[in-house]
C-alpha positions in Angstrom: -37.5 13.7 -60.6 -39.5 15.4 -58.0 -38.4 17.3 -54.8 -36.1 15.8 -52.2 -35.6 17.6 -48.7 -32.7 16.6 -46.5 -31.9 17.3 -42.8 -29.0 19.0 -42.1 -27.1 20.6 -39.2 -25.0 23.7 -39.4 -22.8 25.2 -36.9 -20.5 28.5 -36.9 -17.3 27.6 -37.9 -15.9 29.7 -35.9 -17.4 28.5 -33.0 -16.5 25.5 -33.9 -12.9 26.5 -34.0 -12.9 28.4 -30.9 -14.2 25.2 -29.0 -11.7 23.0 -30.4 -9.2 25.3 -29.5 -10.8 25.2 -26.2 -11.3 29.3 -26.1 -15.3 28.5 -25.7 -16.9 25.3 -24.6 -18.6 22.9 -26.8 -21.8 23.7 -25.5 -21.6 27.2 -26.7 -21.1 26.3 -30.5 -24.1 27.6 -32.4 -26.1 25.0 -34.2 -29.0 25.1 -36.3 -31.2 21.4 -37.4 -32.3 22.9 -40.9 -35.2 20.8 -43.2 -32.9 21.8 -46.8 -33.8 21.5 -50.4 -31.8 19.8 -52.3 -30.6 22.0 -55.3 -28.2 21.1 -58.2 -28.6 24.1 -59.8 -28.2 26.2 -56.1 -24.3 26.4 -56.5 -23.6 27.2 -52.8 -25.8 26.9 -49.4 -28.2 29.3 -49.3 -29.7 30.3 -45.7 -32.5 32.7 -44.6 -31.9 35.5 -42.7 -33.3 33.7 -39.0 -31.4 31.4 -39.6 -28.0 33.5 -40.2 -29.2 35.7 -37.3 -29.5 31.6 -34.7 -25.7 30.4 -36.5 -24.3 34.3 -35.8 -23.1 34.6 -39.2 -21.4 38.1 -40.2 -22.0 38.7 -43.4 -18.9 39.1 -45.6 -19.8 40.2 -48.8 -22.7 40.6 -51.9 -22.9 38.3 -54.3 -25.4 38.9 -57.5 -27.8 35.6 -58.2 -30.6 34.7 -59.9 -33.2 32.4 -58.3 -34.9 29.6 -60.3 -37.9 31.9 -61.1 -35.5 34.3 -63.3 -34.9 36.6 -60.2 -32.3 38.3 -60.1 -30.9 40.6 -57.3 -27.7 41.1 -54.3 -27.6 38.7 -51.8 -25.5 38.4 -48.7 -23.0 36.7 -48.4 -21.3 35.1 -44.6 -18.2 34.3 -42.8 -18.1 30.4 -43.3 -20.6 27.2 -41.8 -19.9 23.8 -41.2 -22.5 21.7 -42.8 -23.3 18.1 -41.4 -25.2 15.2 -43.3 -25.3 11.9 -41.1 -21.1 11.4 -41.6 -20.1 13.4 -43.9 -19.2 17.8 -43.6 -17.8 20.4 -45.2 -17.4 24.2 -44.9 -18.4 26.7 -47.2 -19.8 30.3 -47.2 -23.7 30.7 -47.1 -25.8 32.9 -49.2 -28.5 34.7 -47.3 -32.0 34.7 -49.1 -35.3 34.9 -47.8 -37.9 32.1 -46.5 -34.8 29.6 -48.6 -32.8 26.9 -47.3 -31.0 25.3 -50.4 -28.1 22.6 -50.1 -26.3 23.1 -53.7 -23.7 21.7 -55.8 -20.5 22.9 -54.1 -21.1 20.8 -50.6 -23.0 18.1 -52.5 -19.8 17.9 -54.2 -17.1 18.5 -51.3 -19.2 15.7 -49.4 -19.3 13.5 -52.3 -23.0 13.2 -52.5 -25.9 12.5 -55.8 -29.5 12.6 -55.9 -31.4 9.1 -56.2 -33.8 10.2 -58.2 -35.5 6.9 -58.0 -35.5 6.9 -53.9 -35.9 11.2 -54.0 -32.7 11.0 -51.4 -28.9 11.7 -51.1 -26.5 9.0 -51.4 -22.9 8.7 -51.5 -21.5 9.3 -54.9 -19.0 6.5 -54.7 -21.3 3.9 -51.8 -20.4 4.8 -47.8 -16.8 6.2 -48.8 -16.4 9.5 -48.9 -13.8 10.5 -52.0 -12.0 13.3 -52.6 -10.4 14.1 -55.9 -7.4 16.3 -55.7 -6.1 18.1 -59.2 
């Protein structure tokens, strides 16, 4: 299938909900433009460390993974990030590992998105609208 990089933006969700709640302004919300890999077999985000230490992230928590060379080890985990792709967001918690920026299954999924394998690019699972399946 080959490799297939997006750009994304992510943002402290908690800046983001400070701003909106107009206890910060706007123009204080940290934001990172990240170059990702696109991962379906990454489950979560995953960030580097710089790029935890630009957002402000506070880590929350260890997680035990295993990369996709059979590594396995404790990672951090943060406090929640908004993750932007042209229309479409969602928030989830990031996994800090180094020198990786991965976008995996769970936002892929919560913004409704595939891989074109064909055109090595995300596209909207279901065209431009943006489904959500509730059980």
């Amino acid at each position: 299938m080959g490799t297939v990089y997006e750009d994304i933006i992510l943002k402290n969700t908690g800046d983001v909900i400070k701003a909106r709640d107009r206890l910060i302004p706007e123009h204080q919300v940290r934001i990172a433009t990240v170059t990702a890999l696109v991962d379906t077999g990454a489950g979560t985000i995953v960030i580097s460390e710089a790029i935890r230490q630009k957002l402000g992230l506070v880590i929350t928590g260890l997680r035990q993974g295993t990369l996709a060379d059979g590594a396995s080890a404790i990672y951090q985990v943060t406090e929640p990030v908004d993750i932007h792709w042209q229309d479409r967001e969602c928030t989830c918690r990031a996994v800090v590992v180094p020198n990786a920026i991965l976008l995996g299954a769970i936002p892929l999924e919560d913004m409704d998105l595939i891989v074109d394998p064909k055109g090595r690019k995300l596209i909207g699972a279901h065209g431009r609208d943006v489904l959500c399946l509730l059980k």
